[in-house]
HTML snippet that shows the backbone in 3Dmol.js (N, CA, C, O; Angstrom):
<script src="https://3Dmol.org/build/3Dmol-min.js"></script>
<div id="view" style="width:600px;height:400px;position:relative"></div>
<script>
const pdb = `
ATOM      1  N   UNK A   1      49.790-242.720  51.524  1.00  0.00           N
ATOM      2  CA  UNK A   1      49.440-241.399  51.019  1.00  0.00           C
ATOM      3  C   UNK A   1      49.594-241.334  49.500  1.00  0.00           C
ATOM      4  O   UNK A   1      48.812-240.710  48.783  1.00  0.00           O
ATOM      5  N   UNK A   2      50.727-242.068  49.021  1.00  0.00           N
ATOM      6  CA  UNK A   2      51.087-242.026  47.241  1.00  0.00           C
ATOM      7  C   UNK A   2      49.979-242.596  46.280  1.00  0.00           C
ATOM      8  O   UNK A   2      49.790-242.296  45.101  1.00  0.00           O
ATOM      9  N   UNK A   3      49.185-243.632  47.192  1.00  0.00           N
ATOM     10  CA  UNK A   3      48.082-244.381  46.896  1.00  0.00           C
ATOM     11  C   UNK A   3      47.307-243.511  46.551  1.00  0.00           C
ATOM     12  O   UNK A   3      47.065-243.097  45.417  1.00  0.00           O
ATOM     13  N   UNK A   4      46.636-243.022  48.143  1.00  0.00           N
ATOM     14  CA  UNK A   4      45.771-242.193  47.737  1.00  0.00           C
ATOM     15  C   UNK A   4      45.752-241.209  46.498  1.00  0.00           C
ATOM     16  O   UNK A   4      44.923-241.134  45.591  1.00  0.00           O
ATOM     17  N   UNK A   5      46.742-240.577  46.688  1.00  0.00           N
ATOM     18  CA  UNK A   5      46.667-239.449  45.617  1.00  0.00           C
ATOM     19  C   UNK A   5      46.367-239.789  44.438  1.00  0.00           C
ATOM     20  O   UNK A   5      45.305-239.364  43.983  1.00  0.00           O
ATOM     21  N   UNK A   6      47.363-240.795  43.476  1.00  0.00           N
ATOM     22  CA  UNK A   6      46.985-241.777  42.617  1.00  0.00           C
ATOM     23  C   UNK A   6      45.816-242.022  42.474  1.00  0.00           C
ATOM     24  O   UNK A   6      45.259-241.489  41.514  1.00  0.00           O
ATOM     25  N   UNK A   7      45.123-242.799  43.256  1.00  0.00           N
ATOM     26  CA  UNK A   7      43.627-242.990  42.816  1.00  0.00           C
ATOM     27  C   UNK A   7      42.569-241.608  43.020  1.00  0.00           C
ATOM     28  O   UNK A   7      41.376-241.490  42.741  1.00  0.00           O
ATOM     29  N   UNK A   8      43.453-240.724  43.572  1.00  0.00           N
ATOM     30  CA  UNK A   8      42.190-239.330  43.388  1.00  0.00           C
ATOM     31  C   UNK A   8      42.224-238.595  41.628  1.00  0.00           C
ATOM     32  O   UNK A   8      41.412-237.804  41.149  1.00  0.00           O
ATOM     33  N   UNK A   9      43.428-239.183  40.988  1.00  0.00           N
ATOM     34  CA  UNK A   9      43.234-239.053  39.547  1.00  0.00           C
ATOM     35  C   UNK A   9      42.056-239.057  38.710  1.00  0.00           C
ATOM     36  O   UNK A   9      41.383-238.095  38.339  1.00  0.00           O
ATOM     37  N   UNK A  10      41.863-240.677  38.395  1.00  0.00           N
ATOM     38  CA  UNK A  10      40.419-241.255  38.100  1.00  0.00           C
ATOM     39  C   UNK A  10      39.088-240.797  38.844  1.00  0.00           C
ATOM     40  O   UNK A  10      37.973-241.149  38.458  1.00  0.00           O
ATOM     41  N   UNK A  11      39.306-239.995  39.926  1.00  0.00           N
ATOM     42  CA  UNK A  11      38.596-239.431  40.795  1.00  0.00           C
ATOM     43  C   UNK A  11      37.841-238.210  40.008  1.00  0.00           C
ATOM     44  O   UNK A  11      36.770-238.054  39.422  1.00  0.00           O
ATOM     45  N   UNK A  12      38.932-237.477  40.305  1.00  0.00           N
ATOM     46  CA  UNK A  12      38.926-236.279  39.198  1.00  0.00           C
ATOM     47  C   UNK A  12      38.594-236.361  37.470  1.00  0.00           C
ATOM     48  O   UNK A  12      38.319-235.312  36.889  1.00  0.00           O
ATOM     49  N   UNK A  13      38.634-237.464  36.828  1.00  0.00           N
ATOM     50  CA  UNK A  13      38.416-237.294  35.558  1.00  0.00           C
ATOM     51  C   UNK A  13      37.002-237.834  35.685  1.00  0.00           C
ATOM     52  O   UNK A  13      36.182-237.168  35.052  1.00  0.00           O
ATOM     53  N   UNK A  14      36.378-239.163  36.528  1.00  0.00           N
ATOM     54  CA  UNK A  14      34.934-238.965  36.455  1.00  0.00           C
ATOM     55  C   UNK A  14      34.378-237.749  37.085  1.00  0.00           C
ATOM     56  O   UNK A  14      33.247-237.584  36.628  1.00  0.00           O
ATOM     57  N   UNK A  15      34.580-237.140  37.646  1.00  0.00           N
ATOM     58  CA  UNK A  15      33.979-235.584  38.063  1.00  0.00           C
ATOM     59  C   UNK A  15      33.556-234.663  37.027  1.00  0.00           C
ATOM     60  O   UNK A  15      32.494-234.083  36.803  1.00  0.00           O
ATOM     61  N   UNK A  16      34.822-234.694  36.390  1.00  0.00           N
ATOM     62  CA  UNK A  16      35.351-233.690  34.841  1.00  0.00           C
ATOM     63  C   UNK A  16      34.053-234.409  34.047  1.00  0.00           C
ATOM     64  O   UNK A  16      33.095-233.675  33.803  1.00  0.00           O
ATOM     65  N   UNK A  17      33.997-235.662  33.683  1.00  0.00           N
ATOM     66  CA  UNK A  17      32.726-236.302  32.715  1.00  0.00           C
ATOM     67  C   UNK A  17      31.928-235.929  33.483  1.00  0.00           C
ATOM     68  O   UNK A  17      31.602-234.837  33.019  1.00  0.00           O
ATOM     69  N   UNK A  18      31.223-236.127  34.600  1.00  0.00           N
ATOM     70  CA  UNK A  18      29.832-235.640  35.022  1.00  0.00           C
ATOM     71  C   UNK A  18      29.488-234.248  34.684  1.00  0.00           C
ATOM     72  O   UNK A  18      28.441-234.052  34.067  1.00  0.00           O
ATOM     73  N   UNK A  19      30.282-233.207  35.032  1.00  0.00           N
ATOM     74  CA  UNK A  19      30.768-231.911  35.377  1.00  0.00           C
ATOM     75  C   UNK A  19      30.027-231.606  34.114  1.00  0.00           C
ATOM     76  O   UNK A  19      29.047-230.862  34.116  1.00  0.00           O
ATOM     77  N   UNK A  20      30.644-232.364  32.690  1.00  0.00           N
ATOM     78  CA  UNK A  20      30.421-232.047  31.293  1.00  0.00           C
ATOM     79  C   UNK A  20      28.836-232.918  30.854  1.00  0.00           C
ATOM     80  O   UNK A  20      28.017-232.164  30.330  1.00  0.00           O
ATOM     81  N   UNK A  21      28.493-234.020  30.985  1.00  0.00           N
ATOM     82  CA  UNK A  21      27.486-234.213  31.103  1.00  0.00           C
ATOM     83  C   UNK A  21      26.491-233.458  31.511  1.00  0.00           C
ATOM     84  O   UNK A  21      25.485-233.502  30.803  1.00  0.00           O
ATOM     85  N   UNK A  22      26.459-232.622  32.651  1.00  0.00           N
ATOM     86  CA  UNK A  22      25.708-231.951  33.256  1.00  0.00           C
ATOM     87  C   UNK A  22      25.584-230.569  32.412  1.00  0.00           C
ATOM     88  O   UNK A  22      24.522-230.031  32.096  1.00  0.00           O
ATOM     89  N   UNK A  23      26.688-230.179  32.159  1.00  0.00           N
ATOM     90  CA  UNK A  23      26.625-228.936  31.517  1.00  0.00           C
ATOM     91  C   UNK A  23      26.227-228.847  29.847  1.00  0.00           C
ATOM     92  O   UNK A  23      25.899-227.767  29.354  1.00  0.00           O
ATOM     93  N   UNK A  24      26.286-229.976  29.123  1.00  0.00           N
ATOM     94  CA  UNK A  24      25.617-230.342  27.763  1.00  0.00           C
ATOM     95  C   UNK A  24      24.089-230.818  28.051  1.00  0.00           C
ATOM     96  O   UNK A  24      23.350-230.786  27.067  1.00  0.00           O
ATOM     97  N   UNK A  25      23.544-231.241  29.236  1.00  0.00           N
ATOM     98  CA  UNK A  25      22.424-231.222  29.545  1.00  0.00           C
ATOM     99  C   UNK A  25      21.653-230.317  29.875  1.00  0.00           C
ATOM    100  O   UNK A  25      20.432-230.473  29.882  1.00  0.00           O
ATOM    101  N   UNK A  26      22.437-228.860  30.311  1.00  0.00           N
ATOM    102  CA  UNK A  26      21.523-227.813  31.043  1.00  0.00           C
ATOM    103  C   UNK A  26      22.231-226.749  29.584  1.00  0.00           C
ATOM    104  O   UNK A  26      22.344-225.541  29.793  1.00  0.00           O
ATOM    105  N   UNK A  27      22.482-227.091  28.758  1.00  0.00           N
ATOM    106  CA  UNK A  27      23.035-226.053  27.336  1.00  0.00           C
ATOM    107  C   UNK A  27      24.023-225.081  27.536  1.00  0.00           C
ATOM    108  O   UNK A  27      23.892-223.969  27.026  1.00  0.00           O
ATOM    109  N   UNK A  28      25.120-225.407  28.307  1.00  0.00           N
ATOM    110  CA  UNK A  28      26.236-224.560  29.033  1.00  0.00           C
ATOM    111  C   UNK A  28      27.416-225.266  28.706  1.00  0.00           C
ATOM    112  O   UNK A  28      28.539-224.926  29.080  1.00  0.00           O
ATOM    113  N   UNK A  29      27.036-226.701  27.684  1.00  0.00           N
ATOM    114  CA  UNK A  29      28.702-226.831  27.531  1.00  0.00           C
ATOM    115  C   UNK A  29      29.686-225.420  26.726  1.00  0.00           C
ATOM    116  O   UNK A  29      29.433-224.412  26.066  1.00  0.00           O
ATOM    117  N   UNK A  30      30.691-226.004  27.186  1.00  0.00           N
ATOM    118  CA  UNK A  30      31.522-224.506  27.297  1.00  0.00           C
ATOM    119  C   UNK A  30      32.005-225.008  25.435  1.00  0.00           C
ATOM    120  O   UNK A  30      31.805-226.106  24.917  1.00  0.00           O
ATOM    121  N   UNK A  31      32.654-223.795  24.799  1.00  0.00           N
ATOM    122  CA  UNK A  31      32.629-223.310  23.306  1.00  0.00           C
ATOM    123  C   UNK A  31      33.751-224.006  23.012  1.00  0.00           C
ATOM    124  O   UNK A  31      33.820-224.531  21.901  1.00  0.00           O
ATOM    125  N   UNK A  32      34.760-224.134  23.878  1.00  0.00           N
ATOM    126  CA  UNK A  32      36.183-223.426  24.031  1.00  0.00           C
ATOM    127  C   UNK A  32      36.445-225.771  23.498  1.00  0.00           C
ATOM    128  O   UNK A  32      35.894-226.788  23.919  1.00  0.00           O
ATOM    129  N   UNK A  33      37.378-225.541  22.608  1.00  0.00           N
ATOM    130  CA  UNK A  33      37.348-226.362  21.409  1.00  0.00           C
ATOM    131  C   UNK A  33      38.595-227.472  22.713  1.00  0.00           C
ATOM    132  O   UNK A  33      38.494-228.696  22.626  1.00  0.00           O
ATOM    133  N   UNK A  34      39.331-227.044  23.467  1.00  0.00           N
ATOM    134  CA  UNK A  34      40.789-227.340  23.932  1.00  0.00           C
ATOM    135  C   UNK A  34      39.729-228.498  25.225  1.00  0.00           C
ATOM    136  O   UNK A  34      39.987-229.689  25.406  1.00  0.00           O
ATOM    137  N   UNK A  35      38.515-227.679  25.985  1.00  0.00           N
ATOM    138  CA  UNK A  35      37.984-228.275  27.268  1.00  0.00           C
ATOM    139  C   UNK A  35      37.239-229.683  26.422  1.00  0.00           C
ATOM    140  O   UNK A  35      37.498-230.807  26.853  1.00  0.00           O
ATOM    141  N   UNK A  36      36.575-229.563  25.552  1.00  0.00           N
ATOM    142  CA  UNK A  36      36.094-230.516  24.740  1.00  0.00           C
ATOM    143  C   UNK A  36      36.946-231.422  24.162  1.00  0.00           C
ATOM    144  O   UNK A  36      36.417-232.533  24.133  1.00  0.00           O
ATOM    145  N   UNK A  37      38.029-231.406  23.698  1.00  0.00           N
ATOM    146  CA  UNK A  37      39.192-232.443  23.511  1.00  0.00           C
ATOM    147  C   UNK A  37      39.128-233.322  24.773  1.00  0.00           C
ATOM    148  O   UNK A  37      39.081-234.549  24.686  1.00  0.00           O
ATOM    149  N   UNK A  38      39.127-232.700  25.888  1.00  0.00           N
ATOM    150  CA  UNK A  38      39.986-232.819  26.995  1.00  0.00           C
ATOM    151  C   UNK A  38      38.607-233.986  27.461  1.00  0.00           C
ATOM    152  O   UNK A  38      38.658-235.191  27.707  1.00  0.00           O
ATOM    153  N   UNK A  39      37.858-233.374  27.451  1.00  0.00           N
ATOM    154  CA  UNK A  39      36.551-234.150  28.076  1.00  0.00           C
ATOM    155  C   UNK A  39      36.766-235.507  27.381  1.00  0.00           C
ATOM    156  O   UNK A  39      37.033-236.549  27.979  1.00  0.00           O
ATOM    157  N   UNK A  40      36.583-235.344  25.733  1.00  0.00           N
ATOM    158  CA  UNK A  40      36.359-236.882  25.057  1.00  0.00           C
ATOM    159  C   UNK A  40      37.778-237.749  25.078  1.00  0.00           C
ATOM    160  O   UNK A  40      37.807-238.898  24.637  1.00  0.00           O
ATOM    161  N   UNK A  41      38.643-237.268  25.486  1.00  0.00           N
ATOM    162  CA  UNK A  41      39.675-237.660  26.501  1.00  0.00           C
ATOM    163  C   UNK A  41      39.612-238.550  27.283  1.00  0.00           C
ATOM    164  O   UNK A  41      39.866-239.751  27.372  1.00  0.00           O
ATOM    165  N   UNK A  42      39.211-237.718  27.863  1.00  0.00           N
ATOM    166  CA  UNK A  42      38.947-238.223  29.752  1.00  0.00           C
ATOM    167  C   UNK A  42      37.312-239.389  29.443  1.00  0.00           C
ATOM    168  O   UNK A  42      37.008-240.204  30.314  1.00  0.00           O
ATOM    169  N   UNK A  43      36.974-239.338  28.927  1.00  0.00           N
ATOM    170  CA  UNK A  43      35.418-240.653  28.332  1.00  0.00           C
ATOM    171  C   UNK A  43      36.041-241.261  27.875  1.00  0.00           C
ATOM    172  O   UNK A  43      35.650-242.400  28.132  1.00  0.00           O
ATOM    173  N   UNK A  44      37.343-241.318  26.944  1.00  0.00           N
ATOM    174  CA  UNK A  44      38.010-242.822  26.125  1.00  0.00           C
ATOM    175  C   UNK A  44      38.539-243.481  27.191  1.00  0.00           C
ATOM    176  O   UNK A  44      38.460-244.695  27.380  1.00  0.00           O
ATOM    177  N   UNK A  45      39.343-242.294  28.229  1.00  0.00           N
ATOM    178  CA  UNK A  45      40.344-242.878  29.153  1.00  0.00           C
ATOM    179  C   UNK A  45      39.523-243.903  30.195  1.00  0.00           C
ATOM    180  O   UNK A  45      39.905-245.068  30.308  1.00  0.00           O
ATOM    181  N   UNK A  46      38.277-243.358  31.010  1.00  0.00           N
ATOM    182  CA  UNK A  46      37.761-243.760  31.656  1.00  0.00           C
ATOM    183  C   UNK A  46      37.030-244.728  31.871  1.00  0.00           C
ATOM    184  O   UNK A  46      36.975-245.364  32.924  1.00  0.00           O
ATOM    185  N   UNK A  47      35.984-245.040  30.213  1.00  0.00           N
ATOM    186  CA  UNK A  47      34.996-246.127  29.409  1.00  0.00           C
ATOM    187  C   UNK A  47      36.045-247.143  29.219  1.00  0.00           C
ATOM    188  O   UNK A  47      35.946-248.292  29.648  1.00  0.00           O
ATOM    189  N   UNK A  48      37.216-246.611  28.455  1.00  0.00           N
ATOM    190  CA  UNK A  48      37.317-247.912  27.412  1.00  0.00           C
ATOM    191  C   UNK A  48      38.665-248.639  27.961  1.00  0.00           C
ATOM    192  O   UNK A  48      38.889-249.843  27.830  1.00  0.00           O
ATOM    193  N   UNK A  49      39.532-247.693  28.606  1.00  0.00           N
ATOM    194  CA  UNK A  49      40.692-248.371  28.823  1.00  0.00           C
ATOM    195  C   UNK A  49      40.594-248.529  30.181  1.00  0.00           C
ATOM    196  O   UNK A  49      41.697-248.917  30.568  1.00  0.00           O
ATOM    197  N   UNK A  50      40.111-248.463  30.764  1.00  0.00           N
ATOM    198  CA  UNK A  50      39.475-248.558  32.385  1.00  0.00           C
ATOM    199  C   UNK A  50      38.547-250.120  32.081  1.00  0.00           C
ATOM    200  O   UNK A  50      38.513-251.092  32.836  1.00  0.00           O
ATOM    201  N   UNK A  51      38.037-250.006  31.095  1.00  0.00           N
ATOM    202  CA  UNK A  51      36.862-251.752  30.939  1.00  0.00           C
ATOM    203  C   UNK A  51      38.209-252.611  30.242  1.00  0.00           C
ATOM    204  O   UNK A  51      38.451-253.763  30.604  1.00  0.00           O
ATOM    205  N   UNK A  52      38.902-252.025  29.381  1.00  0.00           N
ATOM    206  CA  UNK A  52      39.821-252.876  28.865  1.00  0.00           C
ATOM    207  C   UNK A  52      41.027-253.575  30.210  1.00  0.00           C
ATOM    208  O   UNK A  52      41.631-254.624  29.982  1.00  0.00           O
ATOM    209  N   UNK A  53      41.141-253.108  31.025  1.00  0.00           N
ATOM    210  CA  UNK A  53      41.968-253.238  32.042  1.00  0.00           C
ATOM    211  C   UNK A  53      41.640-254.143  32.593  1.00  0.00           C
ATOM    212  O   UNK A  53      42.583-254.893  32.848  1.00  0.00           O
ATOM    213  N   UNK A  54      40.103-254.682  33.143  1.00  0.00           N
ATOM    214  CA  UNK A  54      39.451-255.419  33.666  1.00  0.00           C
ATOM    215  C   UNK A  54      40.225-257.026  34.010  1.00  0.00           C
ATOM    216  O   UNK A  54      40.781-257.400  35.042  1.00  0.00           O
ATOM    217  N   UNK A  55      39.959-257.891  32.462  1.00  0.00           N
ATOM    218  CA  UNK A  55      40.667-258.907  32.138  1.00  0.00           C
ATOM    219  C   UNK A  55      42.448-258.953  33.051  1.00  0.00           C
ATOM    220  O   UNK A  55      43.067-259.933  33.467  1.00  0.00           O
ATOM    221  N   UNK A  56      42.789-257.574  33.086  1.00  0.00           N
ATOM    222  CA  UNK A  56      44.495-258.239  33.512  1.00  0.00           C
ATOM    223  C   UNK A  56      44.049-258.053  34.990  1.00  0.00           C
ATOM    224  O   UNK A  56      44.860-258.662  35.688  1.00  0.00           O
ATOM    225  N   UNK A  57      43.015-257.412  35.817  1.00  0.00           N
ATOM    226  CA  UNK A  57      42.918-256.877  36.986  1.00  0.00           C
ATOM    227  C   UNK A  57      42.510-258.094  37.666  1.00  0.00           C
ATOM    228  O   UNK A  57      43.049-258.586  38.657  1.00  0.00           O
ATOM    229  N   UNK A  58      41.260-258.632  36.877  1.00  0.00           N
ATOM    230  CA  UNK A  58      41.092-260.452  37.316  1.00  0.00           C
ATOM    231  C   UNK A  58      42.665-260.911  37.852  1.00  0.00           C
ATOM    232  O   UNK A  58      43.161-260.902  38.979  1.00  0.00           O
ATOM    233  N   UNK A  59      43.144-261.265  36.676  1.00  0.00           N
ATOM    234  CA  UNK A  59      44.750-262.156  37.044  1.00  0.00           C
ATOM    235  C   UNK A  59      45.241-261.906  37.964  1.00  0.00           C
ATOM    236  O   UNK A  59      45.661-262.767  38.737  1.00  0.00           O
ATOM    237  N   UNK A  60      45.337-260.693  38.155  1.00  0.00           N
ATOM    238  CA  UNK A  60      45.978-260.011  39.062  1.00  0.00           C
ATOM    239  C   UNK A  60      45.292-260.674  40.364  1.00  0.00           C
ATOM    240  O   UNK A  60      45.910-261.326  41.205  1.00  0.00           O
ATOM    241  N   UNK A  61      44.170-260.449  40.382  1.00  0.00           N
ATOM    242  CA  UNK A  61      43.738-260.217  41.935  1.00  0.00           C
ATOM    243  C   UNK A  61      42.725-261.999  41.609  1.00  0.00           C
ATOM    244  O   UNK A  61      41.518-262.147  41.801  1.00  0.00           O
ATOM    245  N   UNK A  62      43.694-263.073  41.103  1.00  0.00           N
ATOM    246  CA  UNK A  62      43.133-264.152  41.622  1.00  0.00           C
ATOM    247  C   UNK A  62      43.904-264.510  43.251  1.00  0.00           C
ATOM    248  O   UNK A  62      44.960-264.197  43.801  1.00  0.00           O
ATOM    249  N   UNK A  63      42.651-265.364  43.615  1.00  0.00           N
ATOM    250  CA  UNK A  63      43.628-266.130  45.060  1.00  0.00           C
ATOM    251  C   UNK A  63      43.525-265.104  46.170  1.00  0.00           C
ATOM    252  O   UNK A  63      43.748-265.464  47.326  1.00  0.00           O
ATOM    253  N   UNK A  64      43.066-263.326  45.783  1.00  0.00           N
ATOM    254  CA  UNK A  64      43.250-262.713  47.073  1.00  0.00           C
ATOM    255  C   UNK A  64      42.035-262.426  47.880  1.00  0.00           C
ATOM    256  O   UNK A  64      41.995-261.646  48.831  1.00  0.00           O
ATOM    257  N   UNK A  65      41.126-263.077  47.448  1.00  0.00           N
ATOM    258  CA  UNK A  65      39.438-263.351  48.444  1.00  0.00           C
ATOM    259  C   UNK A  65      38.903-262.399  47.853  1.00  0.00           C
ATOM    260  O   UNK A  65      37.811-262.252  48.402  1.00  0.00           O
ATOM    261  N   UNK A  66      39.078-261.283  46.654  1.00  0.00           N
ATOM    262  CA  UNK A  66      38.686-260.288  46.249  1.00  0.00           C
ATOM    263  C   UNK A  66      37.369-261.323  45.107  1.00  0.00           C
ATOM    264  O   UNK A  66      37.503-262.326  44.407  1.00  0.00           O
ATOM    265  N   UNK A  67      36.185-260.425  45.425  1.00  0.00           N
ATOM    266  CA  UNK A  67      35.169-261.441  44.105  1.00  0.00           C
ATOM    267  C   UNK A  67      35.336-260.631  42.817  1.00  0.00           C
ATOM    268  O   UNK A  67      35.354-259.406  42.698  1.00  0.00           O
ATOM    269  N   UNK A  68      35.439-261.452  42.002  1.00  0.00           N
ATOM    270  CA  UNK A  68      35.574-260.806  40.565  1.00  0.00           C
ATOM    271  C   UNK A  68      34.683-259.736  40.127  1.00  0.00           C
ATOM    272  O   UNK A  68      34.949-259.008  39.170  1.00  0.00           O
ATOM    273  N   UNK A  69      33.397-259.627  40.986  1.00  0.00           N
ATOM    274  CA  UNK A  69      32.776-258.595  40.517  1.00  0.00           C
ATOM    275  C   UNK A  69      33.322-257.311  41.579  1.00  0.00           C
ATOM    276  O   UNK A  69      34.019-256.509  40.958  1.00  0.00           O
ATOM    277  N   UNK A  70      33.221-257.115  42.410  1.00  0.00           N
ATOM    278  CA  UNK A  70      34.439-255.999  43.397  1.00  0.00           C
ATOM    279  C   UNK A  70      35.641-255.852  42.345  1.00  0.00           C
ATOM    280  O   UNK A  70      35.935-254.684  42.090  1.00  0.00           O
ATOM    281  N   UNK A  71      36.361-256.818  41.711  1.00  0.00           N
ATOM    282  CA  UNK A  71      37.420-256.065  41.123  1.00  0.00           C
ATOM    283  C   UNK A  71      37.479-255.769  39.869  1.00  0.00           C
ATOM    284  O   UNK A  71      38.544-255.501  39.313  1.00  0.00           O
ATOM    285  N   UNK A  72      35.668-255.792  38.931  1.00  0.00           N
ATOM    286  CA  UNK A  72      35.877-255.459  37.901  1.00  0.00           C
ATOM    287  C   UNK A  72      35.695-253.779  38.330  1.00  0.00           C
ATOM    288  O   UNK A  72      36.440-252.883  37.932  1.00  0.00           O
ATOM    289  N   UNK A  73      34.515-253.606  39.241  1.00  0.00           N
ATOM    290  CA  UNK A  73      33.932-252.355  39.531  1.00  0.00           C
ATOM    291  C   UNK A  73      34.953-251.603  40.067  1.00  0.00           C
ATOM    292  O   UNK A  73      34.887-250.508  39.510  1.00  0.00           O
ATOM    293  N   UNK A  74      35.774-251.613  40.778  1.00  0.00           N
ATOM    294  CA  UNK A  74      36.816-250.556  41.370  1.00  0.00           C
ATOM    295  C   UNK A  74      37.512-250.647  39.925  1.00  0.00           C
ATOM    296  O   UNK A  74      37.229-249.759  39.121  1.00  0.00           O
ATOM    297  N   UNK A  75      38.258-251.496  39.603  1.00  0.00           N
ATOM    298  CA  UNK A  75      39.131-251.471  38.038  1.00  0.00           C
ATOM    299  C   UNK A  75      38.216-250.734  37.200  1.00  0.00           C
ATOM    300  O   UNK A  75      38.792-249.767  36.703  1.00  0.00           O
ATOM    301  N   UNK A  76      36.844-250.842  36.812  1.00  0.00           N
ATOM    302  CA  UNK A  76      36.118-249.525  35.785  1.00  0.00           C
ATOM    303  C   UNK A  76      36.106-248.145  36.695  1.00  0.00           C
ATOM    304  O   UNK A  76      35.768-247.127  36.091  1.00  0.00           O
ATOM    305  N   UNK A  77      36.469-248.011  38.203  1.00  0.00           N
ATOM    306  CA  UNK A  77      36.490-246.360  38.446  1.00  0.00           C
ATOM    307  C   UNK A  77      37.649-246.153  38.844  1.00  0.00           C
ATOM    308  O   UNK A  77      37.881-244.967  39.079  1.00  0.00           O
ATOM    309  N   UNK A  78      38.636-246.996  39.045  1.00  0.00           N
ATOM    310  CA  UNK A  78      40.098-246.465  39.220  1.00  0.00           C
ATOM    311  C   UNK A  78      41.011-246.510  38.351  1.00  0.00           C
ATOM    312  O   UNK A  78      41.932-245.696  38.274  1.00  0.00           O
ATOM    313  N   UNK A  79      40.746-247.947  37.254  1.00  0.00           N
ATOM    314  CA  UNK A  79      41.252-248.579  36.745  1.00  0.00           C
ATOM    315  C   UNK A  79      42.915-248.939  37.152  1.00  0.00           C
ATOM    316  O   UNK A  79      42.832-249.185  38.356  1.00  0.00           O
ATOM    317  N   UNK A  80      44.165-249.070  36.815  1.00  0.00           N
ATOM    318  CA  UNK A  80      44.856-249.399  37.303  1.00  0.00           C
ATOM    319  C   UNK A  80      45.602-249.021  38.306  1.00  0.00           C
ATOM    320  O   UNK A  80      46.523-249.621  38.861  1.00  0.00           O
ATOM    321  N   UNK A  81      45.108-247.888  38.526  1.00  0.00           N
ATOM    322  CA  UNK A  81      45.709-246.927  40.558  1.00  0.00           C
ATOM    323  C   UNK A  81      44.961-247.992  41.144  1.00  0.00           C
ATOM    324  O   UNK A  81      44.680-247.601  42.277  1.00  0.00           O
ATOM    325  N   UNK A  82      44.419-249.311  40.936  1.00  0.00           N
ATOM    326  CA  UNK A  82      43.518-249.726  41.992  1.00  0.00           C
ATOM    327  C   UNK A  82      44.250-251.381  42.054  1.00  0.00           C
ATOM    328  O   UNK A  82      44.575-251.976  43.082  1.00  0.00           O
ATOM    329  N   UNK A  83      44.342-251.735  41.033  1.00  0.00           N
ATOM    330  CA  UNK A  83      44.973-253.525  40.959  1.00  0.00           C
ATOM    331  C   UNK A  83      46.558-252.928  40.606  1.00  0.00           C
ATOM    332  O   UNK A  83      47.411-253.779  40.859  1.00  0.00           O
ATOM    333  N   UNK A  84      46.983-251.939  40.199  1.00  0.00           N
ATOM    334  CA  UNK A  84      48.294-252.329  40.407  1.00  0.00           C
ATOM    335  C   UNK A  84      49.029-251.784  41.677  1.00  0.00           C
ATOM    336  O   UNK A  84      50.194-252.095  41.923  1.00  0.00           O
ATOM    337  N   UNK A  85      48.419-251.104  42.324  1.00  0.00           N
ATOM    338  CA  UNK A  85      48.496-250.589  43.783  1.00  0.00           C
ATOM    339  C   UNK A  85      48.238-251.067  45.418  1.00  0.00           C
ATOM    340  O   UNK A  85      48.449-250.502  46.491  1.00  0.00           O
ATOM    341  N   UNK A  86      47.665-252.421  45.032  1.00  0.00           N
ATOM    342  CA  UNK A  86      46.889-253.485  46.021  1.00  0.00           C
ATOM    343  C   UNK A  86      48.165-253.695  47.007  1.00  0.00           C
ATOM    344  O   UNK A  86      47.748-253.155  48.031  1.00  0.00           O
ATOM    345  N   UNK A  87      49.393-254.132  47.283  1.00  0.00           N
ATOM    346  CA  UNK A  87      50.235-254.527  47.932  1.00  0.00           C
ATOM    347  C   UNK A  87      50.762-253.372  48.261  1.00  0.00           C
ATOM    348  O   UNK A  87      51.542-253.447  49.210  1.00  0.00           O
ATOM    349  N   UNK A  88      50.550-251.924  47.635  1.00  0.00           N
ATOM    350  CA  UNK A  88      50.973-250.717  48.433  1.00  0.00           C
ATOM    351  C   UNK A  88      49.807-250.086  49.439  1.00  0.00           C
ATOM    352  O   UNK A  88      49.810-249.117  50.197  1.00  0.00           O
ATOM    353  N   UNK A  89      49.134-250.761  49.206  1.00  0.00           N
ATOM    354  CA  UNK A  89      47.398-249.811  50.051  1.00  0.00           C
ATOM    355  C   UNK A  89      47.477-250.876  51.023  1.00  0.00           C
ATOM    356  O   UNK A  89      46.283-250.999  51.297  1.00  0.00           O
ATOM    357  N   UNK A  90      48.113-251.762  51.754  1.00  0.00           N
ATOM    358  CA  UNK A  90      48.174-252.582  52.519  1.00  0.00           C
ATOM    359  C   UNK A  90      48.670-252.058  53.813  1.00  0.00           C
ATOM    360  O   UNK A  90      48.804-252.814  54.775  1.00  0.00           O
TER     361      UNK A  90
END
`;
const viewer = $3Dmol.createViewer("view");
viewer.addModel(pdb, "pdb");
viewer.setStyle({}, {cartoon: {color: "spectrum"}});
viewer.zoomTo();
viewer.render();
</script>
């Protein structure tokens, strides 16, 4: 259950980016200066340190039949609720 919740995090912040995508596409992003922090936030958190993670998520998950491309892709949408959580989701 601790798992789960954990990875419904990253869950929630790609939602929040679509959510905002969608709404700068239809001319409704919102004014309010605090939700916009929060968004380009949640795009550094998600893009960059979620792809940066990648490389240790390999190491991690050599030897466990996992293919390197399965664990770059869950590591870019969970990022580490996902490889450092592997022996608790068991």
């Amino acid at each position: 259950m601790k798992v789960t919740v954990l990875r419904a995090i990253p869950i929630l912040g790609w939602l929040y980016l679509a959510a905002g995508v969608l709404a700068a596409l239809t001319g409704s992003a919102p004014a309010n200066r605090f939700l916009r922090a929060i968004f380009w936030i949640d795009a550094f958190l998600s893009i960059v340190v979620h792809a940066a993670q990648i490389p240790a998520a390999l190491r991690a998950s050599a030897g466990t039949g996992r293919s390197p491309v399965q664990t770059a892709v869950l590591t870019q949408i969970f990022g580490l609720t996902w490889w450092k959580t592997q022996g608790a989701a068991r």
